[in-house]
C-alpha positions as CSV (number, residue, x, y, z in Angstrom):
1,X,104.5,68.4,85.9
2,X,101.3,66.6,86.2
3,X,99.6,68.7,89.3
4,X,98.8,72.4,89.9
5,X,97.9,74.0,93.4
6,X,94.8,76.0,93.7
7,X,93.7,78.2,96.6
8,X,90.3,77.1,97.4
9,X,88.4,79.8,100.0
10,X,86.9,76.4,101.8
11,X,84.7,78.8,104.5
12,X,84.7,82.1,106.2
13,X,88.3,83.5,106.5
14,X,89.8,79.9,105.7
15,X,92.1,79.1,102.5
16,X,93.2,75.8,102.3
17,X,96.2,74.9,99.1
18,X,95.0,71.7,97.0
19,X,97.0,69.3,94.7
20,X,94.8,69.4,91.4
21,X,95.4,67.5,87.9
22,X,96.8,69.7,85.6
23,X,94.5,71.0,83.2
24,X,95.0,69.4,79.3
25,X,94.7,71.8,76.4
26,X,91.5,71.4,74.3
27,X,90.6,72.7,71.1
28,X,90.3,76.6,71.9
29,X,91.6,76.8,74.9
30,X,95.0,77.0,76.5
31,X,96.5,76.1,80.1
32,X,97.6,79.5,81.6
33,X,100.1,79.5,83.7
34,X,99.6,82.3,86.1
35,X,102.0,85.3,86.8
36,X,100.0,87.6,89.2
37,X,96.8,88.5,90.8
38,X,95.4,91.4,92.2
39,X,92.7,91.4,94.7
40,X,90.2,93.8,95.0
41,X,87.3,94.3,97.6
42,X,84.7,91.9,96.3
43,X,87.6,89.4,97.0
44,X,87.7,90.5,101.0
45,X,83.7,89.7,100.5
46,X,84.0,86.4,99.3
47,X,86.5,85.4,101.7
48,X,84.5,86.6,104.2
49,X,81.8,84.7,102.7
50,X,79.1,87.6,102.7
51,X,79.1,87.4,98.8
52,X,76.4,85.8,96.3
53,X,78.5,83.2,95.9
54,X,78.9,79.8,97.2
55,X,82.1,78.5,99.0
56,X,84.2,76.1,98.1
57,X,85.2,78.4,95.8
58,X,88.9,79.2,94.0
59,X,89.1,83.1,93.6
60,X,91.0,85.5,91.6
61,X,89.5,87.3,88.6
62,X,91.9,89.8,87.7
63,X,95.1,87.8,86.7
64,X,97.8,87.8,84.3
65,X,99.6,84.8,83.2
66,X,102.3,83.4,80.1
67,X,100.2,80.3,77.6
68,X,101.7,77.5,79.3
69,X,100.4,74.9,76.8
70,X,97.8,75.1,73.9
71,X,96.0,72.1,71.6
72,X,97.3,70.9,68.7
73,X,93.8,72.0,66.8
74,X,94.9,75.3,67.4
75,X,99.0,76.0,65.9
76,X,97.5,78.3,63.5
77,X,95.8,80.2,65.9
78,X,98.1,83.2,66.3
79,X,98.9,81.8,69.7
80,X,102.2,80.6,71.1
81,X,103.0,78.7,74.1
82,X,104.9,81.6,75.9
83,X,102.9,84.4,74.7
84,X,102.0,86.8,78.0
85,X,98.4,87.2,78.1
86,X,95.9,89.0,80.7
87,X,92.1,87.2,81.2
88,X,88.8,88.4,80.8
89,X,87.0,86.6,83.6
90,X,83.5,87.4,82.7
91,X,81.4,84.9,80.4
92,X,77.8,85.8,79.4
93,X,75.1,84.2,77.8
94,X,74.0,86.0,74.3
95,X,70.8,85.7,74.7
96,X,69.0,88.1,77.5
97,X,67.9,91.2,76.7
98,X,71.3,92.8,78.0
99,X,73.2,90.8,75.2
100,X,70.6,91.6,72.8
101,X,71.6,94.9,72.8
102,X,75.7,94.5,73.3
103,X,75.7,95.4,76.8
104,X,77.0,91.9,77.6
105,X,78.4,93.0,81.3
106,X,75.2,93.6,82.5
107,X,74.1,90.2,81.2
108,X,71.1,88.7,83.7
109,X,72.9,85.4,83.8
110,X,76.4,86.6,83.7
111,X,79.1,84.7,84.9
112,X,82.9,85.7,86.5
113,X,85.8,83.7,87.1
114,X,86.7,83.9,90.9
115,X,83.2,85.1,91.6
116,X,80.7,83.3,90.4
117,X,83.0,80.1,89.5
118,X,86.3,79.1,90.4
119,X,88.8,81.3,89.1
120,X,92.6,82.2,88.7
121,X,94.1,81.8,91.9
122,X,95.7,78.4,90.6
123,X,98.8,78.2,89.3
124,X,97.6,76.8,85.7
125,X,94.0,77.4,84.8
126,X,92.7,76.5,81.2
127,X,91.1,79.2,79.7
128,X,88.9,79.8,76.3
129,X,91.7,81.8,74.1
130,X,88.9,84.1,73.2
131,X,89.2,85.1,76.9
132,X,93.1,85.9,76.6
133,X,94.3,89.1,75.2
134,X,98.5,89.5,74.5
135,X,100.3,91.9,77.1
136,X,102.0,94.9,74.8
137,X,105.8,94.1,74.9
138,X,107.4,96.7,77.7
139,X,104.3,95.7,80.1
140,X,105.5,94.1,83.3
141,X,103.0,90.9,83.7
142,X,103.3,92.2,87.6
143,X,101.4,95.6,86.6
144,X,99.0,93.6,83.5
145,X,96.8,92.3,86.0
146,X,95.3,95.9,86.7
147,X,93.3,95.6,82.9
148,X,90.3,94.3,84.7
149,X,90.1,96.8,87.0
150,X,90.9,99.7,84.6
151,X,88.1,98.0,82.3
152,X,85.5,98.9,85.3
153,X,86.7,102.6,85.4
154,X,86.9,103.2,82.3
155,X,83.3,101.5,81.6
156,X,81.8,104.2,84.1
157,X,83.7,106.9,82.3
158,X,82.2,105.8,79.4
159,X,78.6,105.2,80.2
160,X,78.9,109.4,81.0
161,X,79.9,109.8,77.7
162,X,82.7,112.2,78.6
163,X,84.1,114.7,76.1
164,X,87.2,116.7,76.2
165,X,87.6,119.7,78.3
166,X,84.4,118.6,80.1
167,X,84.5,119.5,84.2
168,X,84.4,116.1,85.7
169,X,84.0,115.5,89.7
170,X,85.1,111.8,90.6
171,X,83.9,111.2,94.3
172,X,86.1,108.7,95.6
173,X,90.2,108.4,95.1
174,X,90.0,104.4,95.5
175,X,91.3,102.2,92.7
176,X,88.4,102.7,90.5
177,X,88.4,106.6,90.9
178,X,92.1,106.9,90.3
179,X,91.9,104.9,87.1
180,X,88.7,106.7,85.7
181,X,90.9,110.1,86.4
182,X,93.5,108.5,84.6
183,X,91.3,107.8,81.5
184,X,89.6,110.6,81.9
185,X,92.9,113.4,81.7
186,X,94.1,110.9,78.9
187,X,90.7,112.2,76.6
188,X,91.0,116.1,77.7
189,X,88.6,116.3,80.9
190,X,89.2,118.6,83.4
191,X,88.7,116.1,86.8
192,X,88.3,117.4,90.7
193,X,88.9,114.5,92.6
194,X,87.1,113.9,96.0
195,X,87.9,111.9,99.0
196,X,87.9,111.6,103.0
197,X,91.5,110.5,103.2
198,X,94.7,112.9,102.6
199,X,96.7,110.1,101.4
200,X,94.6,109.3,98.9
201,X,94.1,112.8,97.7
202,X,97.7,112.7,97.3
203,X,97.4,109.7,95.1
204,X,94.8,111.6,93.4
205,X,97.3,114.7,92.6
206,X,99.9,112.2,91.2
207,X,97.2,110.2,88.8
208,X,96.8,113.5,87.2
209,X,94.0,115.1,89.0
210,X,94.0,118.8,88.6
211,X,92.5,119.4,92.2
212,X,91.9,117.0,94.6
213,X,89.3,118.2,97.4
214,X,89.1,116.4,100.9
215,X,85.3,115.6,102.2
216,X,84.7,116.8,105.2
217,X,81.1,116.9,106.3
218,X,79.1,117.7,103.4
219,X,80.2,118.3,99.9
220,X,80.9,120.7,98.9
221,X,82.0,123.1,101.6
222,X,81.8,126.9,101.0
223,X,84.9,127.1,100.0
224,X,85.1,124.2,97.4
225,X,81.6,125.1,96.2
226,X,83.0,128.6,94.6
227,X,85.8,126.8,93.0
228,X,83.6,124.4,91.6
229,X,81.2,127.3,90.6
230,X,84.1,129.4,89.3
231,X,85.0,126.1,86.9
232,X,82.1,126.0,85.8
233,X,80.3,129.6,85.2
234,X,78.0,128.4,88.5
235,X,76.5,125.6,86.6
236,X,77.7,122.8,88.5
237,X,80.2,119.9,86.5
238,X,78.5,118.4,83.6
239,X,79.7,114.8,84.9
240,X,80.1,113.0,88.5
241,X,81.4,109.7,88.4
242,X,80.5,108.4,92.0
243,X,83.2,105.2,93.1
244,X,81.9,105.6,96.4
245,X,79.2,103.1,96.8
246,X,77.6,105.6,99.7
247,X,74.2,107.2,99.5
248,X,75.2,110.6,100.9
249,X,78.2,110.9,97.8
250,X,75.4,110.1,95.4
251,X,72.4,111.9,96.7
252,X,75.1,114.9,97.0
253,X,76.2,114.7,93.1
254,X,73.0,114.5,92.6
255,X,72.1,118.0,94.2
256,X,76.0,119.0,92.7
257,X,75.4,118.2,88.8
258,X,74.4,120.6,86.5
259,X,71.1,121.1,85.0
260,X,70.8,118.4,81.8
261,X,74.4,116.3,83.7
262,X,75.0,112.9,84.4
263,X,75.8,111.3,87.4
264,X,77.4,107.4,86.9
265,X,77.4,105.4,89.8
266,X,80.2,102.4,90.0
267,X,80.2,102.0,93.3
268,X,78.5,99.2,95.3
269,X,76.8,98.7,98.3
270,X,73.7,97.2,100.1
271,X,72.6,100.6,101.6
272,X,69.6,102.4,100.2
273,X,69.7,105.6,98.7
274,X,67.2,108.6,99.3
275,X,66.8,111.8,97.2
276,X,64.2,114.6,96.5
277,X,62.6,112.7,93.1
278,X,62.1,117.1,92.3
279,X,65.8,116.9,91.0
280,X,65.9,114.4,88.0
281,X,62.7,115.8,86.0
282,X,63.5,119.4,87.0
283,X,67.5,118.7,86.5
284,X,66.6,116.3,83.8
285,X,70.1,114.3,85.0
286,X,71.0,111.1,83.4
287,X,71.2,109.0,87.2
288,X,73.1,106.0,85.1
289,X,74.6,102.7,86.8
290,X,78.2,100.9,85.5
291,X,78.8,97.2,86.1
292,X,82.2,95.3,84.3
293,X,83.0,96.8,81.4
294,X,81.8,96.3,77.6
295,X,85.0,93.7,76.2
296,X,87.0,96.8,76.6
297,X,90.4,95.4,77.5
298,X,92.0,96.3,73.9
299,X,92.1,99.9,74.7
300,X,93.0,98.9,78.4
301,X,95.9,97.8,77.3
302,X,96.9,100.4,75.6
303,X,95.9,102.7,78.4
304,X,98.2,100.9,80.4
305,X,101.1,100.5,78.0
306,X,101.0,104.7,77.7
307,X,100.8,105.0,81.7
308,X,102.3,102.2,83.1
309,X,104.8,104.4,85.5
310,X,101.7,105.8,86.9
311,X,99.2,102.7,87.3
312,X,101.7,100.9,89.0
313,X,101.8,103.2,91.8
314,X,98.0,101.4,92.6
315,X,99.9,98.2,93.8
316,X,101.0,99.0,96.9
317,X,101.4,96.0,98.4
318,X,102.9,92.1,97.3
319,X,102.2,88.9,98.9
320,X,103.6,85.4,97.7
321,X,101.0,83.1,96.6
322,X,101.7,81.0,99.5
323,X,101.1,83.7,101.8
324,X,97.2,84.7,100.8
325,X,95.7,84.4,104.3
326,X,98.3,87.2,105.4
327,X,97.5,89.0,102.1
328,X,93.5,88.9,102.6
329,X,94.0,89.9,106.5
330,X,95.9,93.4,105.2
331,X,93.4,93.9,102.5
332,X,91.0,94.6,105.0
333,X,92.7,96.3,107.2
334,X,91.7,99.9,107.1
335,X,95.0,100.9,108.9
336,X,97.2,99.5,105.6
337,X,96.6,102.0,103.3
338,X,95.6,99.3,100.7
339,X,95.4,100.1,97.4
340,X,95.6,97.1,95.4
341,X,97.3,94.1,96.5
342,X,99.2,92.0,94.3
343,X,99.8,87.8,94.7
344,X,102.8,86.8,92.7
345,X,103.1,83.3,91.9
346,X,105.9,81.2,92.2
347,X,108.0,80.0,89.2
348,X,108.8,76.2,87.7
349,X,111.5,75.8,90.2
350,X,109.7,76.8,93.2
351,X,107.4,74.4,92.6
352,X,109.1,71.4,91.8
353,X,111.0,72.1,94.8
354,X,107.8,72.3,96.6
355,X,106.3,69.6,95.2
356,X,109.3,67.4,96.3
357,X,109.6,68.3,99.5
């Protein structure tokens, strides 16, 4: 095979499939050949080109893949062609004050495959091997493509510094709350789920959330305010990891959080955010923001290899790699009941026989 297909996002809502050389092997790197990738909602941005990024652009940034092919340089690497392998997308540049300190994902000149630069939606990509981690034996390459998005919630969790038996509040049962509640029951917390939707609330209970409460209006109600106070001896929870993105959640953990708490914020969006500037110096709250995650993917791994029954109830939809204009059209569709969509590439034979025809 000397051609690969790529899936370049040409303009607004448009994909077109391109015939590409095949990547060679260089001297640490290796040609991927991709498994599956999962598409979150920066993707739905891009595609709808309201992202800061420029189009043409190949996307896909949380992907899994088998080492297709690897550089002679490197046969003592520890590598094999064959080996299953998820990829860290982000790259950045060692040298701004961020990387100065080892908080690398917030670098000021960061980049991100499928973001920033093209990325894995191709079926063979090279990629630097010390980008590749090896997929734990027993973990379906369908499911490994989640360790990206369980290194962002598990970053949040993180920057809050949680410890065990700590009351946690997680506002939002989307992907990222549902793995942070996930990590977060895995190190002892007790975690109180929030969300608008039912169904997601339900998703909450089976990630291991010990109560799941459904925002109606303000939060909290009268009602969910005593539990919450009953929890916590009226204090408030110590911790509120907000993967909303809106100002009300945040302004509301804000008011919610006990006196010397933290309140992460993971989620994004362009809208402004208004508060009483009485509540952090009187509170003294740690208001702390989470972006990618710290090279964490080790222990994602791991995470994932110990509750892979669970995580893989996130993927609740599959398209075909040839069918990514259908998959990006249910992604953002608020009627799906997305929660992660998965794009499963096709194998040797598919493609020869596409190829061919």
């Amino acid at each position: 095979m000397t051609t690969t297909e790529a899936a370049v996002t040409t303009s607004k809502r448009r994909i077109d499939y391109q015939t590409l050389e095949v990547p060679q092997p260089s001297p640490g790197h290796a040609v991927v050949r991709m498994h599956t990738v999962t598409l979150c909602g920066t993707d739905a941005h891009i595609w709808d080109d309201d992202y800061a990024s420029e189009l043409p652009m190949i996307q896909g940034h949380e992907a899994s893949g088998v080492i297709a092919e690897l550089d002679a340089a490197d046969a003592q690497s520890g590598w094999n062609v064959g080996d299953p392998v998820v990829i860290l997308p982000m790259f950045w540049c060692g040298k701004c004050h961020a990387c100065s300190i080892g908080r690398v994902n917030a670098c000021r000149r960061m980049s991100v495959y499928g973001c920033y630069e093209d990325g894995s939606l191709v079926t063979e990509q090279l990629i630097p091997l010390d980008h590749l981690y090896r997929v734990p034996e027993g973990v379906d390459l369908g499911v490994a493509a989640l360790v990206e998005p369980i290194s962002i919630a598990m970053q949040a969790c993180r920057r809050g510094q949680p410890v065990a038996g700590e009351r946690v509040v997680v506002a939002g049962a989307g992907p990222i709350g549902l793995l942070a509640t996930v990590y977060l029951k895995d190190i002892g917390c007790d975690v109180t789920v929030t969300d608008t939707q039912d169904a997601r609330l339900d998703l909450a209970r089976e990630f291991g959330a010990d109560r799941a409460m459904k925002v109606l209006g303000a939060f909290p109600n009268n009602e969910q305010r005593s539990v919450l106070d009953e929890l916590t001896d009226g204090d408030g929870p110590s911790l509120i990891i907000d993967a909303t993105g809106v100002p009300a959640s945040v302004a509301g953990g804000i008011d919610l959080v006990a006196t010397a708490g933290r309140v992460v914020c993971v989620g994004i969006s362009e809208a402004e955010l208004s508060f009483s500037m009485r509540r952090l110096p009187t509170k003294e709250i740690d208001l702390l923001g989470s972006r990618n995650s710290e090279n964490l993917f080790p222990d994602c791994l791991d995470l994932l290899w110990r509750y892979q029954r669970t995580l893989a109830k996130l993927i609740t939809h599959r398209f075909h790699f040839h069918d990514l204009d259908a998959a990006f059209r249910t992604l953002i569709d608020p009627s799906a009941g997305v929660g992660k969509i998965a794009i499963d590439f096709p194998d040797l034979s598919e493609r020869e026989e596409r190829s061919e025809s």
